[in-house]
C-alpha positions in Angstrom: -7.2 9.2 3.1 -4.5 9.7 5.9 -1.2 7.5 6.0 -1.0 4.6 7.7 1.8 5.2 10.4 5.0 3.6 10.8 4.2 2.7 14.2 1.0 0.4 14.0 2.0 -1.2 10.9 5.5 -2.3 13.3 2.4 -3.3 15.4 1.1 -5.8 13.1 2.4 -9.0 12.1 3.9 -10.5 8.9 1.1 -12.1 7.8 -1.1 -9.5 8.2 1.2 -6.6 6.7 1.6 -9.2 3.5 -2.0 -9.5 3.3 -2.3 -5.6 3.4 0.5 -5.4 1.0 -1.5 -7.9 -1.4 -4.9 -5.6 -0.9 -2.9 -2.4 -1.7 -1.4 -3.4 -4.7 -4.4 -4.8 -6.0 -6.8 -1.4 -5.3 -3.2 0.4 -7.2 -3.9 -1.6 -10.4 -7.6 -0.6 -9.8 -6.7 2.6 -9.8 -4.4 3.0 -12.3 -6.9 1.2 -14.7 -9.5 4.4 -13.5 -7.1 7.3 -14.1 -6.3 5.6 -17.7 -9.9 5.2 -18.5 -10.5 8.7 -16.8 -13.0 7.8 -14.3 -10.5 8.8 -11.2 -12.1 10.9 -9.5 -9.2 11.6 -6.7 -5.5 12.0 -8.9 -4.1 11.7 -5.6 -5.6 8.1 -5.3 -2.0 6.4 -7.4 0.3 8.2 -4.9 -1.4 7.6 -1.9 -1.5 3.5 -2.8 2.3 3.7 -4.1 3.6 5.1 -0.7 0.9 2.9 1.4 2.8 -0.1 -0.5 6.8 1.7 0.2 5.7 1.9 3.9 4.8 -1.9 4.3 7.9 -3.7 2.5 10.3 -1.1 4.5 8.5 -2.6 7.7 8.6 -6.3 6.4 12.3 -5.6 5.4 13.1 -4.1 8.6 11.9 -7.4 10.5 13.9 -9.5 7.8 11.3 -11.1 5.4 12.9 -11.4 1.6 10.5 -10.8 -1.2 
């Protein structure tokens, strides 16, 4: 999977990075349940979803929303 960039998720609006930020978090817990459980097949799967999620809140911080 290749990184979203910085630059088209400043492109996109609050609602939509929030939803993405709900979605990423969401397929993070999935994947954390698979690598306990052992049926991950891609280790880098956990990494990839925890710096997916660091990219959108520094974007919704940057335009001001509080979490």
């Amino acid at each position: 999977m290749k990184p979203t960039k910085a630059k088209d998720l400043r492109a996109m609006s609050i609602d939509e990075l929030q939803a993405r930020l709900r979605v990423l978090r969401a397929q993070l817990r999935d994947a954390r349940f698979k690598k306990a459980l052992g049926q991950l097949e891609d280790r880098n799967l956990v990494r990839y979803y925890r710096r997916e999620i660091a990219r959108v809140l520094t974007v919704l911080r940057e335009k001001g929303v509080k979490l």
